[in-house]
N, CA, C and O atoms as CSV, one atom per row, in Angstrom:
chain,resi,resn,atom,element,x,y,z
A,1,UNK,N,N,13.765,-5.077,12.914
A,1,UNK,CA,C,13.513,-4.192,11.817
A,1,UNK,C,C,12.053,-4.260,11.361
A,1,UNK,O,O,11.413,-3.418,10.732
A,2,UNK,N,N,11.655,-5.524,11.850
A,2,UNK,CA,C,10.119,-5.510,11.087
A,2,UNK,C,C,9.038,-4.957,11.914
A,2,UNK,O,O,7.915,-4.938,11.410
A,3,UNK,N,N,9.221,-4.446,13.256
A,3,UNK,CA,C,8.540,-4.083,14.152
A,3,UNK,C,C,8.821,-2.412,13.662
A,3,UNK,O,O,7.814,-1.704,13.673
A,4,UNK,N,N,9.847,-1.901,13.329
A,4,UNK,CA,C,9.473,-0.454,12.900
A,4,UNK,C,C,8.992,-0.353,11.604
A,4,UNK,O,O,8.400,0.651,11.209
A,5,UNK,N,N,9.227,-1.419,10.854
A,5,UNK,CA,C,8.413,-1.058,9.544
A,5,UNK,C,C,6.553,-0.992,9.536
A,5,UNK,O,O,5.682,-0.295,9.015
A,6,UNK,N,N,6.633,-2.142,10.426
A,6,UNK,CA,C,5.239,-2.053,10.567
A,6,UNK,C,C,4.871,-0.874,11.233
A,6,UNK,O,O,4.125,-0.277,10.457
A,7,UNK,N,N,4.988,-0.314,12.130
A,7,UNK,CA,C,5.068,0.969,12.733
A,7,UNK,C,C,4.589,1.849,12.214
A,7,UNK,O,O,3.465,2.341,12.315
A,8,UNK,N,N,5.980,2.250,11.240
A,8,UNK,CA,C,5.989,3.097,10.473
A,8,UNK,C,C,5.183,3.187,8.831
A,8,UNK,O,O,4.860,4.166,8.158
A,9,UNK,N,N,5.058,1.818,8.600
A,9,UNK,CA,C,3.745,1.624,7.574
A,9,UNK,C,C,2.413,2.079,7.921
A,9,UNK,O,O,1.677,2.719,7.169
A,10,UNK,N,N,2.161,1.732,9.036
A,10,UNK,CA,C,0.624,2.112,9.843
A,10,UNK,C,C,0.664,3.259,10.342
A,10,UNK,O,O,-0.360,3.530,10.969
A,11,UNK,N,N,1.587,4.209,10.316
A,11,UNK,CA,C,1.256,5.443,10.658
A,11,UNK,C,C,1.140,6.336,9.595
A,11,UNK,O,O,0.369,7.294,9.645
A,12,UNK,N,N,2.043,6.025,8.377
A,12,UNK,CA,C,1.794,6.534,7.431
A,12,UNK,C,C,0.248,6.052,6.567
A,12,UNK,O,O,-0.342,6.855,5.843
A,13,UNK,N,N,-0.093,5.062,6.728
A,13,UNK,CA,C,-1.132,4.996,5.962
A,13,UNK,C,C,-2.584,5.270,7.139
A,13,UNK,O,O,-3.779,5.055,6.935
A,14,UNK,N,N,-2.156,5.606,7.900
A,14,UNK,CA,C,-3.224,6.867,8.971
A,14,UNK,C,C,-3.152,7.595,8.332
A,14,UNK,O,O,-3.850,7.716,7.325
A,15,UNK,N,N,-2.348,8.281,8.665
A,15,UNK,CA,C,-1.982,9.676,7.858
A,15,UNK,C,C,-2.697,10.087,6.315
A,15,UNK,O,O,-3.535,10.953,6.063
A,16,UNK,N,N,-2.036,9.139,5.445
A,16,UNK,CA,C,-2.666,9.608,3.992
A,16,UNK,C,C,-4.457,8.569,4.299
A,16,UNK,O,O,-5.027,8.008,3.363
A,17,UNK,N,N,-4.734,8.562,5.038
A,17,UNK,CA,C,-6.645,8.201,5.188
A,17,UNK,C,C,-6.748,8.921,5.453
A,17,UNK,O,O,-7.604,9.481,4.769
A,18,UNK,N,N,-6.227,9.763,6.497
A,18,UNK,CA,C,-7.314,11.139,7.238
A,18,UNK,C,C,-7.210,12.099,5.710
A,18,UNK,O,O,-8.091,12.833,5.262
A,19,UNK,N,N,-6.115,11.876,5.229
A,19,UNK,CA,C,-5.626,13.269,4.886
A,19,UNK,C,C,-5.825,13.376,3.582
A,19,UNK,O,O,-5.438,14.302,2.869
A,20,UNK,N,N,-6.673,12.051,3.130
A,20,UNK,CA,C,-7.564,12.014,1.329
A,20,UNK,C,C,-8.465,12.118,1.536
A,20,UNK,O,O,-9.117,12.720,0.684
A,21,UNK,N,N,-9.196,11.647,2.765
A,21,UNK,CA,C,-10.890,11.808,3.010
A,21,UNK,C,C,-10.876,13.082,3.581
A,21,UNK,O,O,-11.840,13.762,3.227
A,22,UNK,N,N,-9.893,13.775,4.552
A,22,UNK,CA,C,-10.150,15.042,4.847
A,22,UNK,C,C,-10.240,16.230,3.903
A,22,UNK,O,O,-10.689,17.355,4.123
A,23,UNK,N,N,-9.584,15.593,2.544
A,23,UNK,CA,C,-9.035,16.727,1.326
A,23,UNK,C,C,-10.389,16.560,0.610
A,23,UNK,O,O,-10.972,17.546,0.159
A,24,UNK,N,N,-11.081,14.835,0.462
A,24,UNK,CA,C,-11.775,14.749,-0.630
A,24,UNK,C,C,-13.353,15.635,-0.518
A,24,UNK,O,O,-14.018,16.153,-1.415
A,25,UNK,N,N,-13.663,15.526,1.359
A,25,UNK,CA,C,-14.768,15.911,1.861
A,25,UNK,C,C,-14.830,17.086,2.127
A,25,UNK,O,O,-16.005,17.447,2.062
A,26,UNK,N,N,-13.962,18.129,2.481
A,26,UNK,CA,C,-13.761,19.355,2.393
A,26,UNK,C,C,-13.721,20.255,1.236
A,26,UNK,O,O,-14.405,21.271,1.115
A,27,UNK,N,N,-12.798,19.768,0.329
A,27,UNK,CA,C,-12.066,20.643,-0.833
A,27,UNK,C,C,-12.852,20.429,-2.193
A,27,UNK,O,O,-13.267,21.296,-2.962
A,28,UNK,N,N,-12.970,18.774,-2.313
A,28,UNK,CA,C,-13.864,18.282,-3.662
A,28,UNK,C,C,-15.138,17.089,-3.107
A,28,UNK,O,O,-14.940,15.911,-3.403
A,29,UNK,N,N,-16.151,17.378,-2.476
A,29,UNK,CA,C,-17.018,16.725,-2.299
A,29,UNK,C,C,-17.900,16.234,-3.138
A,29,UNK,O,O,-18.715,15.344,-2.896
A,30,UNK,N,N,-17.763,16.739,-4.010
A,30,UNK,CA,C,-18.669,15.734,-5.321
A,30,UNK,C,C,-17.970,14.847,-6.297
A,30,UNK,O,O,-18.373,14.171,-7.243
A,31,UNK,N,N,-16.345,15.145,-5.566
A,31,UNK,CA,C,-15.708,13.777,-6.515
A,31,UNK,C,C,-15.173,12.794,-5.166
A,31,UNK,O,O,-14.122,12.158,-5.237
A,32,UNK,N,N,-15.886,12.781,-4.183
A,32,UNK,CA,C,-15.689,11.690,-3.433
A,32,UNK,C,C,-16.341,9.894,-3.514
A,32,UNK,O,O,-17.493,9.560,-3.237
A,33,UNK,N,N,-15.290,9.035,-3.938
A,33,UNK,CA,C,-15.549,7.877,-4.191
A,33,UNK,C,C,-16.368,7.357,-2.951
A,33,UNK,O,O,-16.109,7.558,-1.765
A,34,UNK,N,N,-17.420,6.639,-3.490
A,34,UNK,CA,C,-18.516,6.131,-2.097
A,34,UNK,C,C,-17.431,4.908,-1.662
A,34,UNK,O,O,-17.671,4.590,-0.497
A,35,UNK,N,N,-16.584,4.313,-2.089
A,35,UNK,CA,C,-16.149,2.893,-1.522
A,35,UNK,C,C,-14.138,3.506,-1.587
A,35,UNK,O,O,-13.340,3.022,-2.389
A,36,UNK,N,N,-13.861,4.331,-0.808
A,36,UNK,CA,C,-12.322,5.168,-1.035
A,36,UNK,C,C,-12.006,4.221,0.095
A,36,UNK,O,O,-10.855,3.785,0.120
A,37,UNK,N,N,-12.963,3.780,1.161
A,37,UNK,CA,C,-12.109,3.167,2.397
A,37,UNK,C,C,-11.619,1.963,1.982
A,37,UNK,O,O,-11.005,1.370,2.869
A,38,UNK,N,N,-11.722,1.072,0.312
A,38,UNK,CA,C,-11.249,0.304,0.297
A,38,UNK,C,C,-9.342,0.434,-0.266
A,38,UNK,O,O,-8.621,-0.493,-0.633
A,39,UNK,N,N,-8.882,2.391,-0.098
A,39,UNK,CA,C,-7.935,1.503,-0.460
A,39,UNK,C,C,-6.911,1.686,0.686
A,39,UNK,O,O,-5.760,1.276,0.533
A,40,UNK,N,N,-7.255,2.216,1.689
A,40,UNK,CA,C,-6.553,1.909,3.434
A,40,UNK,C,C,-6.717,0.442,3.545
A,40,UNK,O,O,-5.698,-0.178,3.849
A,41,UNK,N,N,-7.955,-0.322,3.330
A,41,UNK,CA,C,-8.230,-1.829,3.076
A,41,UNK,C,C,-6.551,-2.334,2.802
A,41,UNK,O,O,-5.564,-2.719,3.428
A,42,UNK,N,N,-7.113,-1.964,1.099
A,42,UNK,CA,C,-5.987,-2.684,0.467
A,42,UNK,C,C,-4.686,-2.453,1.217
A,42,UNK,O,O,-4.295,-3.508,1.719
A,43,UNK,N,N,-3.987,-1.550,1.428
A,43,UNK,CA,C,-2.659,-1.683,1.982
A,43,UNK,C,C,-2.970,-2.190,3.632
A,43,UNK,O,O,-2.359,-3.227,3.893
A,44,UNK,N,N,-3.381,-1.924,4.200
A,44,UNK,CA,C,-3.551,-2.793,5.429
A,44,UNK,C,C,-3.379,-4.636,5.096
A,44,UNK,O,O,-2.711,-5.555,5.571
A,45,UNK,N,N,-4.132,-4.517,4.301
A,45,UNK,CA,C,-4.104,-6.042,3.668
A,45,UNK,C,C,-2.638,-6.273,3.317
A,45,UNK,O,O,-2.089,-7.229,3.863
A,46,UNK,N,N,-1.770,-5.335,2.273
A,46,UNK,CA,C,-0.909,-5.670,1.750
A,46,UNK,C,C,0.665,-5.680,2.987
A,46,UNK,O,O,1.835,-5.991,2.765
A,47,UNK,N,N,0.111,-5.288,4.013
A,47,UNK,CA,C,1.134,-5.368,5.037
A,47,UNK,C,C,0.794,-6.672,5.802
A,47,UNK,O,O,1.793,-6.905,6.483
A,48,UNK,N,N,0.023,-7.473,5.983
A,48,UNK,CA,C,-0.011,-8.810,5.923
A,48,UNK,C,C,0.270,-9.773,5.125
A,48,UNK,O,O,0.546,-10.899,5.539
A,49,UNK,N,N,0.229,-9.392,3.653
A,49,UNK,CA,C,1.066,-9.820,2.576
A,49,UNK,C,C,2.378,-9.665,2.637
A,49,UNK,O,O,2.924,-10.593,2.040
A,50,UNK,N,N,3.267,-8.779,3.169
A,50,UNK,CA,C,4.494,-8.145,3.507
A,50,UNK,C,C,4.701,-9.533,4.674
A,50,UNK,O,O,5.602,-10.352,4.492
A,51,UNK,N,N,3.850,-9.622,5.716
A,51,UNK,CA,C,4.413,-10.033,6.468
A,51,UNK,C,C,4.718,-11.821,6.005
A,51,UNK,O,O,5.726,-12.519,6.114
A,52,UNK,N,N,3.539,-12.062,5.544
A,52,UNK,CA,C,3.594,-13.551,5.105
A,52,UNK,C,C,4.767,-13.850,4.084
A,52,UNK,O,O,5.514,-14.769,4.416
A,53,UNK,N,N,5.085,-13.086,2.668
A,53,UNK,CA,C,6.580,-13.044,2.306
A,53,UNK,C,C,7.331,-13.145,3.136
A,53,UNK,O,O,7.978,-14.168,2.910
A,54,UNK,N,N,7.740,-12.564,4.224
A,54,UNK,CA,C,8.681,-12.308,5.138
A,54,UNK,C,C,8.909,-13.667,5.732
A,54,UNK,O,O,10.032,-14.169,5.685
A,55,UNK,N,N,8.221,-14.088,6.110
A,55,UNK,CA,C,8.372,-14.772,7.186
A,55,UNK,C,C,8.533,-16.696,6.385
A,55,UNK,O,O,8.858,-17.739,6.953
A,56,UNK,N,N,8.079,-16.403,4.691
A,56,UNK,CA,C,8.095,-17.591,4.234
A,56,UNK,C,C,9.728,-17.420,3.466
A,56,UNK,O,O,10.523,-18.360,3.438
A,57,UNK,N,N,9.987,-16.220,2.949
A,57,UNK,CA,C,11.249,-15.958,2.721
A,57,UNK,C,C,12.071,-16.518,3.432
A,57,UNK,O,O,12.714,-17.438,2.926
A,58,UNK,N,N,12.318,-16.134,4.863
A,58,UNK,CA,C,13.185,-16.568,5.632
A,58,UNK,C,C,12.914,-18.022,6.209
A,58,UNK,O,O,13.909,-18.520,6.735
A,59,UNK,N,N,11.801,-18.778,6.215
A,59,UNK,CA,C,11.808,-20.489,6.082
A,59,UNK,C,C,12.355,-20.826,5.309
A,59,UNK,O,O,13.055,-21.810,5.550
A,60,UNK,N,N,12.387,-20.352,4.168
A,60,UNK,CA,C,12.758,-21.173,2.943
A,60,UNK,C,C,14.670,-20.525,2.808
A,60,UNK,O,O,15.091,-20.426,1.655
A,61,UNK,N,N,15.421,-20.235,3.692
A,61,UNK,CA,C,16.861,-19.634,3.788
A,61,UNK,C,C,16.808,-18.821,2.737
A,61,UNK,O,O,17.803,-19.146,2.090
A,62,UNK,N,N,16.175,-17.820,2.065
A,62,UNK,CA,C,16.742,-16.882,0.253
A,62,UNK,C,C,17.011,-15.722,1.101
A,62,UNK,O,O,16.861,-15.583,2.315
A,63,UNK,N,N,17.442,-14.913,0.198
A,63,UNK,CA,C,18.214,-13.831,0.262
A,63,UNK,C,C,16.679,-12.777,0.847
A,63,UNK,O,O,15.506,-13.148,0.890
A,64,UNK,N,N,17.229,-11.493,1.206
A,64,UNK,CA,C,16.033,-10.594,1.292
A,64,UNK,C,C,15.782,-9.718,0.220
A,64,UNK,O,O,14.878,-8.882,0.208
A,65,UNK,N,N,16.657,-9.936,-0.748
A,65,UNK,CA,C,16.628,-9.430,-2.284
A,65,UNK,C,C,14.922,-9.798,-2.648
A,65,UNK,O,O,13.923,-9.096,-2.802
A,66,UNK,N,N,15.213,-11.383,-2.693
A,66,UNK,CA,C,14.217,-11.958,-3.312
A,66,UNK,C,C,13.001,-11.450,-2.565
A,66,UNK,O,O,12.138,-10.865,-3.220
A,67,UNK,N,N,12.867,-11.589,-1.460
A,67,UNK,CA,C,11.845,-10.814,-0.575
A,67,UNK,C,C,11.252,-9.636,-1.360
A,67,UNK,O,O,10.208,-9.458,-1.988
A,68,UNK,N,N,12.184,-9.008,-1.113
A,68,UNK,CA,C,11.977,-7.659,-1.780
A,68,UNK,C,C,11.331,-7.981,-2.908
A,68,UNK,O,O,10.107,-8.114,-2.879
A,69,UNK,N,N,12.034,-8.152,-4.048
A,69,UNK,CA,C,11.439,-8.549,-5.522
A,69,UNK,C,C,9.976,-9.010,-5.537
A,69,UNK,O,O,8.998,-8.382,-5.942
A,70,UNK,N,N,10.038,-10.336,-4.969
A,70,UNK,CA,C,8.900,-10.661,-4.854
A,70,UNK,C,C,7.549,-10.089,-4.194
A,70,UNK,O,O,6.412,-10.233,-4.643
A,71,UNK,N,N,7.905,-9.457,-3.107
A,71,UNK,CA,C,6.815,-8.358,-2.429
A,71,UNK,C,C,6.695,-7.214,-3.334
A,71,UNK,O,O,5.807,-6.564,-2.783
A,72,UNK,N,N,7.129,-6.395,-4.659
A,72,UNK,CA,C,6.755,-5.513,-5.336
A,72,UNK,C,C,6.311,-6.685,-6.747
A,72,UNK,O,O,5.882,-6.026,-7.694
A,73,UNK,N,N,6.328,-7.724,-6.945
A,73,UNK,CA,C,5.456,-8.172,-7.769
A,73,UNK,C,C,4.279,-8.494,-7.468
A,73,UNK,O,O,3.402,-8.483,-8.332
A,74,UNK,N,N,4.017,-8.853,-6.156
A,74,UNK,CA,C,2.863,-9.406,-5.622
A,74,UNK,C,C,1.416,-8.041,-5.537
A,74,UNK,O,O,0.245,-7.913,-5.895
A,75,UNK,N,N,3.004,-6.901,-4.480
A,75,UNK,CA,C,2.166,-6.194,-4.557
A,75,UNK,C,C,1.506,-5.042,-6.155
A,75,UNK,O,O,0.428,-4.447,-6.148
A,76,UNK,N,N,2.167,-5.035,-6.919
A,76,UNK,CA,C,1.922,-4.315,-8.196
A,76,UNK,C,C,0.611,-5.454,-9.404
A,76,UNK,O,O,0.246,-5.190,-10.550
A,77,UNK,N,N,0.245,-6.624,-8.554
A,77,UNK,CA,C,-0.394,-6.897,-9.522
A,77,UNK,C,C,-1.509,-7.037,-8.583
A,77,UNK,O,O,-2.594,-6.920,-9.151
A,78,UNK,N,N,-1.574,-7.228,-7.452
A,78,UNK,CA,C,-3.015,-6.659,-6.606
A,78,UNK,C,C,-3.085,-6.000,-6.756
A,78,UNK,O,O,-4.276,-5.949,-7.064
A,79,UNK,N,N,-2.574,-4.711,-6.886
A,79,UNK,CA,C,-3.073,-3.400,-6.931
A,79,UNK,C,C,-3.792,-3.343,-8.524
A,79,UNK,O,O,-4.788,-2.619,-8.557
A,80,UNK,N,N,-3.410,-4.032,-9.896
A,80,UNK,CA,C,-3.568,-4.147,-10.600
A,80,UNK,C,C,-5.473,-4.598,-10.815
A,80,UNK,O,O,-6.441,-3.987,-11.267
A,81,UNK,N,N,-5.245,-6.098,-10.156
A,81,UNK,CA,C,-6.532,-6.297,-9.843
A,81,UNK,C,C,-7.428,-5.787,-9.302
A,81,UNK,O,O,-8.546,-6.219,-9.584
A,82,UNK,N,N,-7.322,-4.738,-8.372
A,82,UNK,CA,C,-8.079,-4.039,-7.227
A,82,UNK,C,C,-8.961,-3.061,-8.403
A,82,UNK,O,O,-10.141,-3.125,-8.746
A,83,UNK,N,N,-7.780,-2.091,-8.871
A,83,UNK,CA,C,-8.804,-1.142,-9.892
A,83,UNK,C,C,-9.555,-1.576,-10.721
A,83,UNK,O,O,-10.705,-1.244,-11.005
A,84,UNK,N,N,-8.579,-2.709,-11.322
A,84,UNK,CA,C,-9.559,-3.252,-12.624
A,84,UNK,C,C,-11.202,-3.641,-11.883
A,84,UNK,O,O,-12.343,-3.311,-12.206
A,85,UNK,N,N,-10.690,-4.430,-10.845
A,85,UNK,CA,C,-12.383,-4.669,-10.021
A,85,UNK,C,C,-13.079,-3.573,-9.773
A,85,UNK,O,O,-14.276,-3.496,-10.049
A,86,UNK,N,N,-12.503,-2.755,-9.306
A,86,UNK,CA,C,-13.295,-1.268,-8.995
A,86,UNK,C,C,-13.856,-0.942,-10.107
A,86,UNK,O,O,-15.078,-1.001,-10.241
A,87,UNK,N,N,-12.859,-0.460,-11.283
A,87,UNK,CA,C,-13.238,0.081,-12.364
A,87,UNK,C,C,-14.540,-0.393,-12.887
A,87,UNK,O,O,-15.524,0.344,-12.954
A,88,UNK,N,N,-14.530,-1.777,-13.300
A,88,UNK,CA,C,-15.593,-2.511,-13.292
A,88,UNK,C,C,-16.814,-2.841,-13.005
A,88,UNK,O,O,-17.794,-3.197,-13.659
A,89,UNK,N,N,-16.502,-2.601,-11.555
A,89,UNK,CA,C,-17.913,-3.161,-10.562
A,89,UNK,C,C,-18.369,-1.905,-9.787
A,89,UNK,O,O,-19.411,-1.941,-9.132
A,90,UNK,N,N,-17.664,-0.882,-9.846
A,90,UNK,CA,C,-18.517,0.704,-9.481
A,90,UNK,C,C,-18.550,1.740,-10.402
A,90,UNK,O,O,-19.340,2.684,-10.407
A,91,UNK,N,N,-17.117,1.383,-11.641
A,91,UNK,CA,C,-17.721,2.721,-12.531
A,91,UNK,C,C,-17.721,3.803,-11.961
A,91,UNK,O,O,-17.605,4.546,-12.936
A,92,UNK,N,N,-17.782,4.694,-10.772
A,92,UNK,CA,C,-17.759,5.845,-10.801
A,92,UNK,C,C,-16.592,6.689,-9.873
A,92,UNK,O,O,-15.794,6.181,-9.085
A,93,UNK,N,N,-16.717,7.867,-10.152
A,93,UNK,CA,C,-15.498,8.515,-9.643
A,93,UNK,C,C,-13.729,8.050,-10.214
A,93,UNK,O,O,-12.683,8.598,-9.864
A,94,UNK,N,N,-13.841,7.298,-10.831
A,94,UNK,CA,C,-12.592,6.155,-11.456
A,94,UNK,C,C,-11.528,6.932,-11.606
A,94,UNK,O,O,-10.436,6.369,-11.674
A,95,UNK,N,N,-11.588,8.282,-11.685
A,95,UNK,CA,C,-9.930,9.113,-11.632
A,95,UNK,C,C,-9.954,9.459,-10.482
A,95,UNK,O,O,-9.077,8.824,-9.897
A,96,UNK,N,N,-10.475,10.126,-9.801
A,96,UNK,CA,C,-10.336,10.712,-8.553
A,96,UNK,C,C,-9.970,9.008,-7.165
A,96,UNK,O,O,-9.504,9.123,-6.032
A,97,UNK,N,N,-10.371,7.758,-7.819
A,97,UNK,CA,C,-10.064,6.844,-7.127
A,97,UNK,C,C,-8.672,6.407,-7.339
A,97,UNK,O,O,-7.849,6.099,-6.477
A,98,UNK,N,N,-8.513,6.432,-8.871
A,98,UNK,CA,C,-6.697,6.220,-9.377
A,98,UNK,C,C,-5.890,7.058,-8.772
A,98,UNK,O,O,-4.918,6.560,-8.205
A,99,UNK,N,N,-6.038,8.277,-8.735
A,99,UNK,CA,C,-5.205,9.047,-8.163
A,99,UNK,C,C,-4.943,8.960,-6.715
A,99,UNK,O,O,-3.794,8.961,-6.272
A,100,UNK,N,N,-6.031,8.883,-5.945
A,100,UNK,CA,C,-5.961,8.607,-4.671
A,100,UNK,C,C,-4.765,7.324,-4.223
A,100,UNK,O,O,-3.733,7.270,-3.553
A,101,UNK,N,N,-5.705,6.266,-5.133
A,101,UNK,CA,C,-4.718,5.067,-4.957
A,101,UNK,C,C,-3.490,4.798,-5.166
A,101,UNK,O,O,-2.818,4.033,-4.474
A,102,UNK,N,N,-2.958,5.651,-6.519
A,102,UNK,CA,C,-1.361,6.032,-6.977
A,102,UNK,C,C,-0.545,6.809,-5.711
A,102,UNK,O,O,0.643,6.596,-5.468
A,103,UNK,N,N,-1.430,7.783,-4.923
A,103,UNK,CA,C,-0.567,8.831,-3.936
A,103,UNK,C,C,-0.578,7.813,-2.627
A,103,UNK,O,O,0.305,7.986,-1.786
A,104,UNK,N,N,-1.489,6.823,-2.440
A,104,UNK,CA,C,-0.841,6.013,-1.349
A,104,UNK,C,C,0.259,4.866,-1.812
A,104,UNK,O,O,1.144,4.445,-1.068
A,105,UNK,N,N,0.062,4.478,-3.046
A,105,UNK,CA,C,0.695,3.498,-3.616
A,105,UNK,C,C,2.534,3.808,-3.496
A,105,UNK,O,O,3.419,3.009,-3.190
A,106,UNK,N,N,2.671,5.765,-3.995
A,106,UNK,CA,C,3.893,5.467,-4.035
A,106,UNK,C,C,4.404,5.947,-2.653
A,106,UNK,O,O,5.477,5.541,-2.209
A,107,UNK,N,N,3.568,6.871,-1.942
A,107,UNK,CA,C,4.263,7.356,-0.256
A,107,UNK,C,C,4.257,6.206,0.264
A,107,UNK,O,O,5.200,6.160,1.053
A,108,UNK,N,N,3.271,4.512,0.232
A,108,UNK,CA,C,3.936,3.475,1.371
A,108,UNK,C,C,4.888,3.200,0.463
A,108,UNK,O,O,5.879,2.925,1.141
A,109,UNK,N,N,5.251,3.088,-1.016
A,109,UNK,CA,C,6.440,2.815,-1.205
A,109,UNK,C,C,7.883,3.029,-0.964
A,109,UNK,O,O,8.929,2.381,-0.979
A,110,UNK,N,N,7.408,4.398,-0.705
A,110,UNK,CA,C,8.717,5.278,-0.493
A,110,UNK,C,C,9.133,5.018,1.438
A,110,UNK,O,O,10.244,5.223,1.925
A,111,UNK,N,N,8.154,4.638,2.048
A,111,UNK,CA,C,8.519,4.213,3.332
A,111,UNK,C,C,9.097,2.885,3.126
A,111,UNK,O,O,10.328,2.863,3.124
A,112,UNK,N,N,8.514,1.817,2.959
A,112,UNK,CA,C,9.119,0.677,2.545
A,112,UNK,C,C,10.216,0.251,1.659
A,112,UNK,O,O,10.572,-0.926,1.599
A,113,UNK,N,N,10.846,1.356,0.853
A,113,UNK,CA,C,11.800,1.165,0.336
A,113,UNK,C,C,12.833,2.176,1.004
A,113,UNK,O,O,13.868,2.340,0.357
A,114,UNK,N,N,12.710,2.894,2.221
A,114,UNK,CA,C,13.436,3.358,2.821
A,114,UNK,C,C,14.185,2.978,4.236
A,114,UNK,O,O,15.152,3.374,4.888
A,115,UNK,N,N,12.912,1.730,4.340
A,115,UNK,CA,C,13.331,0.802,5.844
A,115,UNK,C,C,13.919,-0.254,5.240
A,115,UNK,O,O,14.805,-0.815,5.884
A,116,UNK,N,N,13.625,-0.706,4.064
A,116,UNK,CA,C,14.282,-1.719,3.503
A,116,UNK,C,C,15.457,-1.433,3.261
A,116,UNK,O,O,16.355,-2.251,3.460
A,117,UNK,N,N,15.689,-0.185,2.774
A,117,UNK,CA,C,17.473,0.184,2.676
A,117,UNK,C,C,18.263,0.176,3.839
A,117,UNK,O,O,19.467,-0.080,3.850
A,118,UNK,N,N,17.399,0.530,5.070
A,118,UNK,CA,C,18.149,1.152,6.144
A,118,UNK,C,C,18.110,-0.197,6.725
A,118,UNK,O,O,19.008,-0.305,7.560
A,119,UNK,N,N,17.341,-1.367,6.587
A,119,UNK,CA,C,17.714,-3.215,6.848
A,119,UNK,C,C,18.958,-3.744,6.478
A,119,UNK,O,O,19.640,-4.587,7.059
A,120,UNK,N,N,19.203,-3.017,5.225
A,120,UNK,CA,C,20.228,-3.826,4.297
A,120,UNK,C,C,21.347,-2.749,4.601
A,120,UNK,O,O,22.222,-2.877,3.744
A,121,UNK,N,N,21.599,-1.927,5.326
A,121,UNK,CA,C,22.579,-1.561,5.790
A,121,UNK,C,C,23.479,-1.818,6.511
A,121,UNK,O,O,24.671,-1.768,6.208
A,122,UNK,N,N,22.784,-2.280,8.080
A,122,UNK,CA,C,23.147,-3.123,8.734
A,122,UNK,C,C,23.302,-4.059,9.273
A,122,UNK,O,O,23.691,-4.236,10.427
A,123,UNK,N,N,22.862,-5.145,8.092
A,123,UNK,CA,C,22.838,-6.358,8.138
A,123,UNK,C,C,24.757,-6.310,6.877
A,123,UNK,O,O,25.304,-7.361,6.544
């Protein structure tokens, strides 16, 4: 199961990179954030975070509940930190970066909480 999530995480977050930098550079080029590639970064990152839960989850025998749980706390307060740093330390473009970051935030969610259901199905 974790070989299609990953899969399917990394194709979707192809997808919404081409398809915010293709929107931002075409459609609104003067509200394009100079540092946007950090937030393909961030979830690339956060699917190594995914994986390291995973794999310490199941050392430690817990449920995949807790997995779960714990991978949307981890991940909701990096993401937390990420803007606040942004916000902070570039100041500019700061909505057009929130928004960006909210529309990847909830489409990998909605993949990851859709492989996660379809885990706990047939298990």
């Amino acid at each position: 199961m974790m070989k299609k999530l990953i899969i399917w995480y990394l194709a979707a977050l192809s997808v919404l990179s081409v398809a915010s930098s293709a929107a931002l550079r075409i459609c609104w080029p003067e509200h394009y954030p100079a540092m946007l590639y950090l937030i393909p970064l961030f979830y690339a990152l956060m699917l190594g975070v995914m994986i390291w839960l995973k794999r310490a989850n199941e050392k430690k025998g817990k449920d995949r509940s807790i997995f779960f749980l714990s991978y949307r706390i981890v991940k909701i307060l990096l993401a937390i930190v990420l803007l606040l740093v942004y916000f902070t330390a570039v100041g500019e473009e700061l909505l057009t970066f929130a928004v960006v970051f909210a529309v990847f935030y909830l489409c990998l969610s909605m993949v990851e909480t859709t492989l996660f259901i379809k885990g706990e199905k047939k298990s």
